[in-house]
N, CA, C and O atoms as a DFTB+ gen file, in Angstrom:
684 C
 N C O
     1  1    -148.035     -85.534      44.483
     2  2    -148.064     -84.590      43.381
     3  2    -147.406     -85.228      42.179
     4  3    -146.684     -86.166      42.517
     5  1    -147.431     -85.039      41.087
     6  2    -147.160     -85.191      39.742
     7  2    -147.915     -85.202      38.684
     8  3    -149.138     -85.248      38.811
     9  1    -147.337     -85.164      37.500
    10  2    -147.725     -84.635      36.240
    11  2    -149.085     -85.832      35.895
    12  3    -149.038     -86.900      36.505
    13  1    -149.871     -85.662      35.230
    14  2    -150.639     -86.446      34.543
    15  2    -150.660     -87.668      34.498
    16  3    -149.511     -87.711      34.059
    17  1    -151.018     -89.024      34.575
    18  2    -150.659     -90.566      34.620
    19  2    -149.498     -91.243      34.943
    20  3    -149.004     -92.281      34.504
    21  1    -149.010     -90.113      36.166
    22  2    -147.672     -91.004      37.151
    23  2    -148.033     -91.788      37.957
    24  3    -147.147     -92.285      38.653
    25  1    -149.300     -92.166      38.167
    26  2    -149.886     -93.081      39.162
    27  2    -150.044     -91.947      40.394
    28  3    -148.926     -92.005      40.906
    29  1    -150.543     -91.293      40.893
    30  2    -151.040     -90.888      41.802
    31  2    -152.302     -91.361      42.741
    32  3    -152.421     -91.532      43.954
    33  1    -153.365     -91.518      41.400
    34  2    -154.298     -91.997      42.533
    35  2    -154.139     -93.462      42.403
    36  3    -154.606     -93.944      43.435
    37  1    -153.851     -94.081      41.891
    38  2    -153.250     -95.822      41.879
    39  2    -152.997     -96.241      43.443
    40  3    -153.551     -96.607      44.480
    41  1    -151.834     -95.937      42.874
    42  2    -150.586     -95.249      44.421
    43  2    -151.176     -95.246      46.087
    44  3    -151.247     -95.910      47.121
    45  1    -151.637     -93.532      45.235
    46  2    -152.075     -93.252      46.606
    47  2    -153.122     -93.952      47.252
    48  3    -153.134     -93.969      48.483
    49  1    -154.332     -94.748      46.361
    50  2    -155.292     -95.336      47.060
    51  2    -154.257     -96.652      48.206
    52  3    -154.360     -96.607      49.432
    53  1    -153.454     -97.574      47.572
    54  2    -152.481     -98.374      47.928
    55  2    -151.761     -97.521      49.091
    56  3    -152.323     -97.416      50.181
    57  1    -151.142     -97.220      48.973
    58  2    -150.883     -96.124      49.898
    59  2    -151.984     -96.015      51.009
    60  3    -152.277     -96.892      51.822
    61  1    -152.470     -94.912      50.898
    62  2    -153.280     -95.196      51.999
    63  2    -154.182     -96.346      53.062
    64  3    -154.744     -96.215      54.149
    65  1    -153.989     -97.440      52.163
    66  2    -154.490     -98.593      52.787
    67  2    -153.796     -99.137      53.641
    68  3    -154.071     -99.500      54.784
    69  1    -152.266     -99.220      52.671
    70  2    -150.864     -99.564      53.915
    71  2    -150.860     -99.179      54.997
    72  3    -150.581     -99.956      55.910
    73  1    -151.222     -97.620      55.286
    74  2    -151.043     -96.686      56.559
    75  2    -152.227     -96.798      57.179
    76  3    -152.267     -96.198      58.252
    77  1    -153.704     -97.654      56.706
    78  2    -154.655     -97.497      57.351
    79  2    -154.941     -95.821      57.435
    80  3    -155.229     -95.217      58.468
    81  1    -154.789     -95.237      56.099
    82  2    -155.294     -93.576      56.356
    83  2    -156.301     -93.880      55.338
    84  3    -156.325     -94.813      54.535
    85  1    -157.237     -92.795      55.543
    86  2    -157.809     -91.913      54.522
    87  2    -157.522     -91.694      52.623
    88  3    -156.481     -91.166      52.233
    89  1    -158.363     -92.076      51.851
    90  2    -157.588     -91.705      50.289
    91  2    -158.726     -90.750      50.164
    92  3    -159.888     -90.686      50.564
    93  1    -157.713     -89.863      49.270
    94  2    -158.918     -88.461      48.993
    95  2    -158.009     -88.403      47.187
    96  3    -156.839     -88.514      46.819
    97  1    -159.237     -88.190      46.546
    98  2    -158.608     -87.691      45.096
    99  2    -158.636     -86.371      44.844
   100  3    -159.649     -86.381      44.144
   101  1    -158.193     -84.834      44.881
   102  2    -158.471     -83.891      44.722
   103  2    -159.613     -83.405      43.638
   104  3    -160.470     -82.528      43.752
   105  1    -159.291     -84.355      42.471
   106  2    -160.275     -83.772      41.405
   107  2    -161.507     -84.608      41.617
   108  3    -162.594     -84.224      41.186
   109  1    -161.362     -85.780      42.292
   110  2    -162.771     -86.613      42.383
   111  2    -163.624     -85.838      43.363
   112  3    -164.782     -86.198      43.576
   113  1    -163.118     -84.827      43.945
   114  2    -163.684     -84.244      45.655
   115  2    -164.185     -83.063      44.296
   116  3    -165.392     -82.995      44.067
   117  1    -163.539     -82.476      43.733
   118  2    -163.799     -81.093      42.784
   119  2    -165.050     -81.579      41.765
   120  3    -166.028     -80.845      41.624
   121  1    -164.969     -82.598      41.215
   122  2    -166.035     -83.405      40.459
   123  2    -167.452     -83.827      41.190
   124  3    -168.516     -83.393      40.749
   125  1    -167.400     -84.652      42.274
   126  2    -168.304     -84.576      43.403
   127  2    -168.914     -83.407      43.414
   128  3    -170.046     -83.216      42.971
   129  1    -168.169     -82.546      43.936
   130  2    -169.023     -81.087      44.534
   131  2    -169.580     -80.350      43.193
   132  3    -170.621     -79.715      43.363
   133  1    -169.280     -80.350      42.486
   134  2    -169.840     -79.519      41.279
   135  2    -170.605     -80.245      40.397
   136  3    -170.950     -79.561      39.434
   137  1    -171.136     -81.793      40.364
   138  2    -172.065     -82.761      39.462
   139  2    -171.631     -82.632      38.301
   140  3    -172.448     -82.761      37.389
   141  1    -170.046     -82.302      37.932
   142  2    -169.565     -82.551      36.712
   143  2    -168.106     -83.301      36.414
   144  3    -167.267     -83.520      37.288
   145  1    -168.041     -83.468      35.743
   146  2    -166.861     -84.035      35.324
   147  2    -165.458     -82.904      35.022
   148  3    -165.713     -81.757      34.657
   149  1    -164.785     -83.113      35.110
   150  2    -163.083     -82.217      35.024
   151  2    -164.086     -81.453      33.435
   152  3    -164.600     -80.335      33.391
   153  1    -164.083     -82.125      32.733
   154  2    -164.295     -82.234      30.888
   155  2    -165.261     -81.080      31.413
   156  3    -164.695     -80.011      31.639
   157  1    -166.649     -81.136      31.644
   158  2    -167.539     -80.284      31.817
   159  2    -167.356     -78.920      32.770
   160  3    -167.843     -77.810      32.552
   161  1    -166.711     -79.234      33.626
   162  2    -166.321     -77.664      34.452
   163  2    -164.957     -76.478      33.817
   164  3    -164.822     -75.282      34.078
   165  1    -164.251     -77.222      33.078
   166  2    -163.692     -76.628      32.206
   167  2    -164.429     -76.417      30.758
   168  3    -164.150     -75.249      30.484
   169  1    -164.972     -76.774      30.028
   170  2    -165.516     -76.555      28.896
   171  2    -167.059     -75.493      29.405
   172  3    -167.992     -75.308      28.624
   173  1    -167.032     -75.118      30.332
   174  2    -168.342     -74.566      31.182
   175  2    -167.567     -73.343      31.803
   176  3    -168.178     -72.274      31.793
   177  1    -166.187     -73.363      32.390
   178  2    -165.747     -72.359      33.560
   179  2    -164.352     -72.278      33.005
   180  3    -163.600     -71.361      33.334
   181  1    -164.069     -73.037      32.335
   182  2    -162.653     -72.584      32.001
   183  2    -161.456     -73.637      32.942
   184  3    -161.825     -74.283      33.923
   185  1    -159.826     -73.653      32.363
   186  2    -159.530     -73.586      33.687
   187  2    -159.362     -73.135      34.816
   188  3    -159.380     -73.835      35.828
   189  1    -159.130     -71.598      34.795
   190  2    -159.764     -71.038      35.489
   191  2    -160.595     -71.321      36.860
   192  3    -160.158     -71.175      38.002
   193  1    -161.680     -71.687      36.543
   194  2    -162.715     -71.740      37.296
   195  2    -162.901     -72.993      37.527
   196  3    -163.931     -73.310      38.121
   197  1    -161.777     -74.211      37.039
   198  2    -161.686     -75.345      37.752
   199  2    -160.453     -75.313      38.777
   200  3    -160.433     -76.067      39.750
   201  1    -159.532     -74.495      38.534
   202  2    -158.072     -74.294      39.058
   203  2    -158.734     -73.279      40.630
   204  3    -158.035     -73.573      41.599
   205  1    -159.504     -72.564      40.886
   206  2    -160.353     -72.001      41.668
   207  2    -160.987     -72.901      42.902
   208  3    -160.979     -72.497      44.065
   209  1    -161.614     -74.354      42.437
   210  2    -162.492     -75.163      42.675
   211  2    -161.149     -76.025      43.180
   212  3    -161.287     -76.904      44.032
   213  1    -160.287     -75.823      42.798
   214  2    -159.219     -76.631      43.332
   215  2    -158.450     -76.159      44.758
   216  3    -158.074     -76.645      45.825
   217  1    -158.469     -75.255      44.249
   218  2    -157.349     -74.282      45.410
   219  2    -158.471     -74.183      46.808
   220  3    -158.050     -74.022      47.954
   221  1    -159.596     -74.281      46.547
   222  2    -160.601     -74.486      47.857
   223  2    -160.690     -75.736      48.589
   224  3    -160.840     -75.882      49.802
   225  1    -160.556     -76.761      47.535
   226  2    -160.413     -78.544      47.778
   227  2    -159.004     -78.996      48.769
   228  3    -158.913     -79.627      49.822
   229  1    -157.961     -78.319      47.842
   230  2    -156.621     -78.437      48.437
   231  2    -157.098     -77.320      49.969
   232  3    -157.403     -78.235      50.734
   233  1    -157.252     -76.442      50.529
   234  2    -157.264     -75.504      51.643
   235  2    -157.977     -76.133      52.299
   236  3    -157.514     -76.409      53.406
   237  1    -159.311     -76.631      52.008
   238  2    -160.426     -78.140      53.137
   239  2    -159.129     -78.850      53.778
   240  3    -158.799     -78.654      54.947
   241  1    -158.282     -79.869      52.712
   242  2    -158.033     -80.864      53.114
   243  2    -156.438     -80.466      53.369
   244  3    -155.726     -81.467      53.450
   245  1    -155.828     -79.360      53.492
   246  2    -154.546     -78.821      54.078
   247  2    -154.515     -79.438      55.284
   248  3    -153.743     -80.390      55.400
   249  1    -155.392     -79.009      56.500
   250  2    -155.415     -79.344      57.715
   251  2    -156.578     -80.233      58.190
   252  3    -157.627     -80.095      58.819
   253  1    -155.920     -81.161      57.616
   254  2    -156.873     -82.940      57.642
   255  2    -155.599     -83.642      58.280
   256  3    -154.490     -83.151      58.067
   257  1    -155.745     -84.840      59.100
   258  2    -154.410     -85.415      59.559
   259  2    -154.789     -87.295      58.571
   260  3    -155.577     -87.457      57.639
   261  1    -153.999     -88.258      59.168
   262  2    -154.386     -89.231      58.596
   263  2    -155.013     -89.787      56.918
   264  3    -155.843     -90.649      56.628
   265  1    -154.061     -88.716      55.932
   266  2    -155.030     -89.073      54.903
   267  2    -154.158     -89.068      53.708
   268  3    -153.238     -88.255      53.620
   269  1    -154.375     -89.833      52.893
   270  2    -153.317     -89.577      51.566
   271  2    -154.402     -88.787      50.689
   272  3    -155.623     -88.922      50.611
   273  1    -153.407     -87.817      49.989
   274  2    -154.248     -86.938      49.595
   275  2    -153.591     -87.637      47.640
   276  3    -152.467     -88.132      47.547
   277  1    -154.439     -87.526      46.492
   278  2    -153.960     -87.592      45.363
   279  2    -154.103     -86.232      44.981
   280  3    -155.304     -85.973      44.911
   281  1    -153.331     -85.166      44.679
   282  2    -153.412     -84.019      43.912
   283  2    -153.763     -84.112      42.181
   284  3    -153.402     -85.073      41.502
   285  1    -154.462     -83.035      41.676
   286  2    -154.589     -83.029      40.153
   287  2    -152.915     -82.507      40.422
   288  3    -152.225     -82.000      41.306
   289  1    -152.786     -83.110      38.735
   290  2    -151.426     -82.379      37.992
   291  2    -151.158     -80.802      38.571
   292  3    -150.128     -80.479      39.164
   293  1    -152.217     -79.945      38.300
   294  2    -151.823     -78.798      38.232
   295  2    -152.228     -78.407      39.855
   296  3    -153.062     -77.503      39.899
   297  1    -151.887     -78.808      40.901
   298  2    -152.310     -78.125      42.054
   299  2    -150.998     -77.352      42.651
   300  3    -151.103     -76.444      43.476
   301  1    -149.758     -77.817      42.137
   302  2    -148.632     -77.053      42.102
   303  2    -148.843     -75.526      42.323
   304  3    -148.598     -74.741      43.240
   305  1    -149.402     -75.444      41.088
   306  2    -149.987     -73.556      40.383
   307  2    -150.376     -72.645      41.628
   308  3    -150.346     -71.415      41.652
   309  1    -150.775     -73.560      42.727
   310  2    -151.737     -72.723      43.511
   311  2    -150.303     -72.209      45.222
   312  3    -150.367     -72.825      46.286
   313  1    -149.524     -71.351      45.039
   314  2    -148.255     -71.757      45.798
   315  2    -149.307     -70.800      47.277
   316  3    -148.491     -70.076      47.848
   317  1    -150.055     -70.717      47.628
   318  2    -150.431     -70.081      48.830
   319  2    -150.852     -71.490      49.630
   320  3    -150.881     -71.522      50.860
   321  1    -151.096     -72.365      49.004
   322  2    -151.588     -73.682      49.875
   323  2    -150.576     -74.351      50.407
   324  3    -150.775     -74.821      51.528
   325  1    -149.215     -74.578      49.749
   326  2    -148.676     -75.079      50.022
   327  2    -148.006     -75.401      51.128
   328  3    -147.935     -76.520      51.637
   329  1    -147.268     -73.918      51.677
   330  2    -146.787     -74.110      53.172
   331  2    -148.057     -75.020      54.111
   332  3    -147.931     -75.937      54.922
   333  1    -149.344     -74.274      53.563
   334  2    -150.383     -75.561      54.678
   335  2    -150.224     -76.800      54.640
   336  3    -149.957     -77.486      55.626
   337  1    -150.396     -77.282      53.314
   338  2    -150.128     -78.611      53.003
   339  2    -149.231     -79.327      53.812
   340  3    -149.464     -80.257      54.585
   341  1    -147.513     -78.419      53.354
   342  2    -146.687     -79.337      53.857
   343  2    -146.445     -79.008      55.468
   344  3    -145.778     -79.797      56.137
   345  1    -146.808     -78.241      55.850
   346  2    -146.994     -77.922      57.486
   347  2    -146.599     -79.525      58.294
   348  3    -145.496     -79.619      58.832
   349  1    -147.363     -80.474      58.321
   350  2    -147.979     -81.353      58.860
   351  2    -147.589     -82.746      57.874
   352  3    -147.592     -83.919      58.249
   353  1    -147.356     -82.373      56.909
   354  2    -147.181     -84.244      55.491
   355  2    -145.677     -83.909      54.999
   356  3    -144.819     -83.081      55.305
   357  1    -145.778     -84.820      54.213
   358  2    -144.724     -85.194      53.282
   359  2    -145.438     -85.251      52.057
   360  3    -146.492     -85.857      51.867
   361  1    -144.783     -84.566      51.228
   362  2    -145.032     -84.626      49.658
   363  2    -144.551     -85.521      49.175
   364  3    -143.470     -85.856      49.661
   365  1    -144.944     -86.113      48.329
   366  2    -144.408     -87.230      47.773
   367  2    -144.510     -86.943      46.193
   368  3    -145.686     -87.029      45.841
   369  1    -143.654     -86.633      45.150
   370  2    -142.955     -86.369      43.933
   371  2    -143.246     -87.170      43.167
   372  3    -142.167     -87.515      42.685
   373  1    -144.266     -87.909      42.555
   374  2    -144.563     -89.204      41.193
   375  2    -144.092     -88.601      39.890
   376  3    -144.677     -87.551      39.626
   377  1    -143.132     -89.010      38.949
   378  2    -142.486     -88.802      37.833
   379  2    -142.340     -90.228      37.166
   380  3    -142.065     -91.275      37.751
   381  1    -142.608     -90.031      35.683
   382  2    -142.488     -90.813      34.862
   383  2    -141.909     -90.277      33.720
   384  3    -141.843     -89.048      33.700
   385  1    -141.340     -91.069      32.473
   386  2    -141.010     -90.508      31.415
   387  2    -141.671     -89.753      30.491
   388  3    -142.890     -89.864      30.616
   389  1    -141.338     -89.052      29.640
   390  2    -141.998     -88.426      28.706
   391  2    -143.019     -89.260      27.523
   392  3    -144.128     -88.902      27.128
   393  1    -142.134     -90.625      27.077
   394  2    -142.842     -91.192      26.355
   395  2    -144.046     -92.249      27.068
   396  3    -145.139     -92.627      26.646
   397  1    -143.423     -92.480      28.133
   398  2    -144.274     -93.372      28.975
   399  2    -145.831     -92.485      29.208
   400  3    -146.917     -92.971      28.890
   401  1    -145.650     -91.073      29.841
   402  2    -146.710     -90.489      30.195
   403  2    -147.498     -90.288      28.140
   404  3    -148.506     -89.591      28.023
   405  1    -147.273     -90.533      27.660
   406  2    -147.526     -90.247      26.110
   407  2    -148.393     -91.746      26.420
   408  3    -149.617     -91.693      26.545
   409  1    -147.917     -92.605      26.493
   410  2    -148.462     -93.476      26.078
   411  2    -149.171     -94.107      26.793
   412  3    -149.700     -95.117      26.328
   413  1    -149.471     -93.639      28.450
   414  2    -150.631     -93.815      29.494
   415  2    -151.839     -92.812      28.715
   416  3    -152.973     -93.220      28.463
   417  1    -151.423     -91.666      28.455
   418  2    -152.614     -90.742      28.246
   419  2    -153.467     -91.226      27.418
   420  3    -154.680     -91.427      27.482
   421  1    -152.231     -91.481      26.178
   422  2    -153.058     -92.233      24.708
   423  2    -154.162     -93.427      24.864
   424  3    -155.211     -93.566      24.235
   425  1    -153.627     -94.216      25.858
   426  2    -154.459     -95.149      26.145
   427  2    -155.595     -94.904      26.997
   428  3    -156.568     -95.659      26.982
   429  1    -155.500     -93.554      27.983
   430  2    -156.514     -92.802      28.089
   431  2    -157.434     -92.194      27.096
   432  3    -158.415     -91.698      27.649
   433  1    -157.430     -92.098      26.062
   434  2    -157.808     -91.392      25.186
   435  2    -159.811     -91.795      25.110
   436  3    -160.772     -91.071      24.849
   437  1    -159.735     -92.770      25.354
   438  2    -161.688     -93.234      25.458
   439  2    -161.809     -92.457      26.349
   440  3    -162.184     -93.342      27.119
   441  1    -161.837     -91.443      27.058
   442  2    -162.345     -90.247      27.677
   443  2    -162.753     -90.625      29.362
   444  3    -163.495     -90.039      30.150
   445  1    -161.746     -92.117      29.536
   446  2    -162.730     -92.609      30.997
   447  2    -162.371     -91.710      31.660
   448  3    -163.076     -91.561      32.657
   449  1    -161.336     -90.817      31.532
   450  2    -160.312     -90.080      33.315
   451  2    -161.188     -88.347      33.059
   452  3    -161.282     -87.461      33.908
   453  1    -161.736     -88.318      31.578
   454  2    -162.390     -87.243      31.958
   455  2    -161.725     -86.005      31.927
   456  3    -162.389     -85.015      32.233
   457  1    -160.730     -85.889      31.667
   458  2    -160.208     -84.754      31.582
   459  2    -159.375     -84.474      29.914
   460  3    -158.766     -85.175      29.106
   461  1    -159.812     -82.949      30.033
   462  2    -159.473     -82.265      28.535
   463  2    -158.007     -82.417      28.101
   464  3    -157.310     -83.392      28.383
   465  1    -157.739     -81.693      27.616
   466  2    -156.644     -81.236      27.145
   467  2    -156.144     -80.165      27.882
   468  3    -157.036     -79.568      28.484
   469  1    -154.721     -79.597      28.085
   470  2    -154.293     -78.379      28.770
   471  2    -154.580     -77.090      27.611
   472  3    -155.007     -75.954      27.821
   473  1    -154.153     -77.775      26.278
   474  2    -153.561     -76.725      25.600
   475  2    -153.984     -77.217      24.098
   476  3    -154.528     -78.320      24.140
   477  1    -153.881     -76.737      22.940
   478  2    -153.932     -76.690      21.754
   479  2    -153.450     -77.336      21.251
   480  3    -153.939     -77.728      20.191
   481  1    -152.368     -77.773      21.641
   482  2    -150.553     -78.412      21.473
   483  2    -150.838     -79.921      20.602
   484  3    -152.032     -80.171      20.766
   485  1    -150.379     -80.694      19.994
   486  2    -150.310     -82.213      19.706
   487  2    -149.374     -82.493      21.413
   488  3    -148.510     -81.907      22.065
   489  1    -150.300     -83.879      21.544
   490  2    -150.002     -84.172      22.718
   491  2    -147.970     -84.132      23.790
   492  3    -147.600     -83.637      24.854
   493  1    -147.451     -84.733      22.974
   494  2    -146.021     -84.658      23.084
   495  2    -145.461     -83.562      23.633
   496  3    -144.637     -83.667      24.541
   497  1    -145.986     -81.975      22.964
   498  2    -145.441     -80.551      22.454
   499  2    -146.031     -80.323      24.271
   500  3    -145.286     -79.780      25.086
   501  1    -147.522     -80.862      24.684
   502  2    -148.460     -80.096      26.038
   503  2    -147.421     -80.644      26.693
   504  3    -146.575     -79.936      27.240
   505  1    -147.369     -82.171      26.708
   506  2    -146.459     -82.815      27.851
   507  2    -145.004     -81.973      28.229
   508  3    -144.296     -81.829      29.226
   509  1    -145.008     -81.511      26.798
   510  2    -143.367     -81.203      27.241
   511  2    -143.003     -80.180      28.117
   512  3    -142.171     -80.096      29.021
   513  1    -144.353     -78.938      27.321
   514  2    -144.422     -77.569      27.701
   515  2    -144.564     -77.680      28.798
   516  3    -143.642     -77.162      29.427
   517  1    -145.557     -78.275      29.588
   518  2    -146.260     -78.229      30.480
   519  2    -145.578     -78.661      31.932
   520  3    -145.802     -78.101      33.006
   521  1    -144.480     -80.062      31.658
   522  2    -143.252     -80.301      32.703
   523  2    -142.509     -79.060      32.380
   524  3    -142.262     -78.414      33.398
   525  1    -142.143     -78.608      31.458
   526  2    -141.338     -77.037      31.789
   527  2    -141.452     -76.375      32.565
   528  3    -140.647     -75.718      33.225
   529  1    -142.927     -76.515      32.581
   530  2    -143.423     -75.105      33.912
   531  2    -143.518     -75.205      35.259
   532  3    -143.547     -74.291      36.083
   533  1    -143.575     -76.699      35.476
   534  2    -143.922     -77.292      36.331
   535  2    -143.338     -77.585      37.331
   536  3    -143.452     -77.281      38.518
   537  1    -142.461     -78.430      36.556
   538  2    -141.206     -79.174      37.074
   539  2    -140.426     -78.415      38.290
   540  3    -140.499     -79.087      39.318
   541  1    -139.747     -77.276      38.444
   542  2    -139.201     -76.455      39.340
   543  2    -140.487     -76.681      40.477
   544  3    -140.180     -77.292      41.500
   545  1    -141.564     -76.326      40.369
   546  2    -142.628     -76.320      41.489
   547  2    -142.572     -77.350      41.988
   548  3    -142.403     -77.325      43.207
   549  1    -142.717     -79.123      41.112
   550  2    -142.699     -80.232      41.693
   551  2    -141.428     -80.226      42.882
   552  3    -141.300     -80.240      44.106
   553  1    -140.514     -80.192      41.517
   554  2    -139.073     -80.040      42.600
   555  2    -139.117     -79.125      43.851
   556  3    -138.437     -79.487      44.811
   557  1    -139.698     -78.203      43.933
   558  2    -140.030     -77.264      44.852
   559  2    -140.967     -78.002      46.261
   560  3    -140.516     -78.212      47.387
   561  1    -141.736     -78.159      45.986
   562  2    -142.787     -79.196      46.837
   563  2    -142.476     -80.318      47.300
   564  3    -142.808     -80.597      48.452
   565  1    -141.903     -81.047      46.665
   566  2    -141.796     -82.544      46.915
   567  2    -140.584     -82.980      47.879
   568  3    -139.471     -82.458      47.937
   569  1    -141.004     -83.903      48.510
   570  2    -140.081     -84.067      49.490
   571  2    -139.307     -85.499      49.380
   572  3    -138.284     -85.954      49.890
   573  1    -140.197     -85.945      48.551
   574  2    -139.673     -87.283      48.582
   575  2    -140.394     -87.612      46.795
   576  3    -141.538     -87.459      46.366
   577  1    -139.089     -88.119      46.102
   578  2    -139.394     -88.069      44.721
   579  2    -139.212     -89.415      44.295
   580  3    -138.327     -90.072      44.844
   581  1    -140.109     -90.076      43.146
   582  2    -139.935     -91.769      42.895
   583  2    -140.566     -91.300      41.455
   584  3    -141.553     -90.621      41.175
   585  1    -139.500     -92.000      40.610
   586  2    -140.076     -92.558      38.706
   587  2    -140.614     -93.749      39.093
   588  3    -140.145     -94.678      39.750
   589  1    -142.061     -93.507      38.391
   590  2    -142.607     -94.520      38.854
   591  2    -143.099     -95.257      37.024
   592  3    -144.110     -95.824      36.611
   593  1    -142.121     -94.958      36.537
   594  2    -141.644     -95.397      35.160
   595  2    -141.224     -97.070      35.382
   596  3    -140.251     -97.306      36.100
   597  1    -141.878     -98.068      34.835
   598  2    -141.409     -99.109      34.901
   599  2    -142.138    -100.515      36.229
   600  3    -142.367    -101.718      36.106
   601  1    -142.335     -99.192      37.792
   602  2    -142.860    -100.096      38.577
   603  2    -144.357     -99.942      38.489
   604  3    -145.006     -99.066      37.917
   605  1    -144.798    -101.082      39.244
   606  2    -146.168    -101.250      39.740
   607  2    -146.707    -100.559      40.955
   608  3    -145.923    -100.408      41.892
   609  1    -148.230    -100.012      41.101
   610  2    -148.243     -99.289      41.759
   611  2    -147.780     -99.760      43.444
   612  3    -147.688     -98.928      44.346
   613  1    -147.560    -101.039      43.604
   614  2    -147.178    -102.085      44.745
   615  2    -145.510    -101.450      45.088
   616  3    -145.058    -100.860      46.069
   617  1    -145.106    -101.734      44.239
   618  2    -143.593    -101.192      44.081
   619  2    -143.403     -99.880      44.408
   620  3    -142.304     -99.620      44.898
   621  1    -144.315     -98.823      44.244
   622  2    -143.999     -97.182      44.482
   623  2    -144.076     -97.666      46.034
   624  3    -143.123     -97.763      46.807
   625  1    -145.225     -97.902      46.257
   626  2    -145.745     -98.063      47.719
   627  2    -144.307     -98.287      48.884
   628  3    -144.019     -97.779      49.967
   629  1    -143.788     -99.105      48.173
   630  2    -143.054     -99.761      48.963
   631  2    -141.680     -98.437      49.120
   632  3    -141.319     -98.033      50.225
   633  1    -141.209     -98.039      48.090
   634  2    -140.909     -96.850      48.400
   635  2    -140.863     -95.888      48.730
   636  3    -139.861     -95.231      49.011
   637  1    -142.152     -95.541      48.775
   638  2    -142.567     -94.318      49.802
   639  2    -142.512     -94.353      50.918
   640  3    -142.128     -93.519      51.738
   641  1    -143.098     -95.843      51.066
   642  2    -142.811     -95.679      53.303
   643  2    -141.656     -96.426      53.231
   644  3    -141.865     -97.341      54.027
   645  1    -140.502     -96.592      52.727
   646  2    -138.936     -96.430      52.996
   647  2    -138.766     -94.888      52.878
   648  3    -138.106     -94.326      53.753
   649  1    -139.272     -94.210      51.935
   650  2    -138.998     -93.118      51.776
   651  2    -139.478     -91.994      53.574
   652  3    -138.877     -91.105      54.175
   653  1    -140.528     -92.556      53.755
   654  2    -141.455     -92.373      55.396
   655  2    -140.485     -92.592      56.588
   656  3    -140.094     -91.809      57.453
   657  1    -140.268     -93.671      56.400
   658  2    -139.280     -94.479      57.070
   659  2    -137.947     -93.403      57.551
   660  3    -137.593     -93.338      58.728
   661  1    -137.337     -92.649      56.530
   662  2    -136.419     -92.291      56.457
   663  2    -136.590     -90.907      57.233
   664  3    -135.742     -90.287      57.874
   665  1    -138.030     -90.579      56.973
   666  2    -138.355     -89.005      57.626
   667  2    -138.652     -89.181      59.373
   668  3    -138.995     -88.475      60.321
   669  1    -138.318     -90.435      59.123
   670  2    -138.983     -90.880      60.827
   671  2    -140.174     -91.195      61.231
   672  3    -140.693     -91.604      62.270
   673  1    -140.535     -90.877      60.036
   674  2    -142.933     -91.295      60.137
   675  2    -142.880     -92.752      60.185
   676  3    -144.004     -93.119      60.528
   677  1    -142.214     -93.633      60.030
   678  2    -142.277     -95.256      60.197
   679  2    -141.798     -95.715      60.517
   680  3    -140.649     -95.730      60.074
   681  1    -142.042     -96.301      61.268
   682  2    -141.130     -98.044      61.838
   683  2    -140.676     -99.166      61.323
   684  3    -140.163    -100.017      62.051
C-alpha cells in the first residue's frame, strides 16, 4: 500500500520474483477488466465507479495465497476488505517524501501511468490533502513500513523480506 509513485508496483513486481510468488497490480487487473484505462473509467464513471471496480478486485484477490499484490493509492478507502486482506499477508507501508512524490508524478506527467488527477488542487495542495486523509489508514493497515525515498527498487526489496524475516515468513 502507499500513496501515488512510492514504488509499489516497481517493488512489488521485484518482490514477488524474490519469493517466487505471483505479481498482481490492482489497477492493471481494474483496467484489464473494463478495456479502459484508470483516465477513461473515471472521466466515464467517476471515482466512484472506479473506487467500486476496486473494492471487487481487492475482495477476488483477498483470499489468493502466494502473491504480491500492488494496491492503487486509494484502496485504503475501502476498510471492509481489509481484515480479509490482512487475514493471511503482511502489508507492507511504501512512503516517500512530499517533494520527491511531486517530482515522480511531474515526470509522470506524459500521461504513461494513466491516471487523472484526485482533485482540482495544484498538484502539491492534492498531495498534501490527500496524505492527510490517508495517512492514519496507511498507518492503520500497514504492518511493515519503508521510505522508499532515496532507495532503489532492489533496496526496498531487500527490506521487506528482513522486514518478512522478522514476522517469521523467512529464513
Amino acid at each position: 500500500i502507499g500513496y501515488r509513485a512510492t514504488g509499489k508496483s516497481s517493488v512489488g513486481k521485484q518482490l514477488a520474483s524474490e519469493l517466487s510468488f505471483r505479481f498482481v497490480d490492482s489497477d492493471t487487473m481494474i483496467c484489464t477488466a473494463a478495456g479502459k484505462s484508470v483516465k477513461d473509467i473515471v472521466a466515464e464513471e467517476g471515482w466512484e465507479g472506479f473506487r467500486k471496480r476496486e473494492l471487487n478486485v481487492l475482495n477476488d484477490l483477498a483470499g489468493q495465497s502466494k502473491i504480491v499484490i500492488a494496491t492503487g493509492g486509494g484502496a485504503v478507502l475501502h476498510p471492509s476488505v481489509w481484515p480479509l486482506l490482512k487475514k493471511n499477508s503482511v502489508v507492507v507501508w511504501l512512503t516517500a517524501s512530499e517533494p520527491l512524490l511531486v517530482r515522480r508524478i511531474q515526470e509522470d506527467q506524459d500521461g504513461s501511468s494513466g491516471r487523472p488527477p484526485l482533485s482540482i488542487l495544484e498538484l502539491e495542495a492534492e498531495i498534501r490533502g490527500v496524505l492527510a486523509k490517508r495517512l492514519p489508514l496507511y498507518k492503520c493497515y500497514g504492518d511493515i513500513t519503508i521510505d522508499t525515498s532515496g532507495l532503489e527498487p532492489q533496496d526496498v526489496v531487500r527490506k521487506i523480506t528482513g522486514g518478512l524475516k522478522q514476522f517469521g515468513l523467512l529464513t
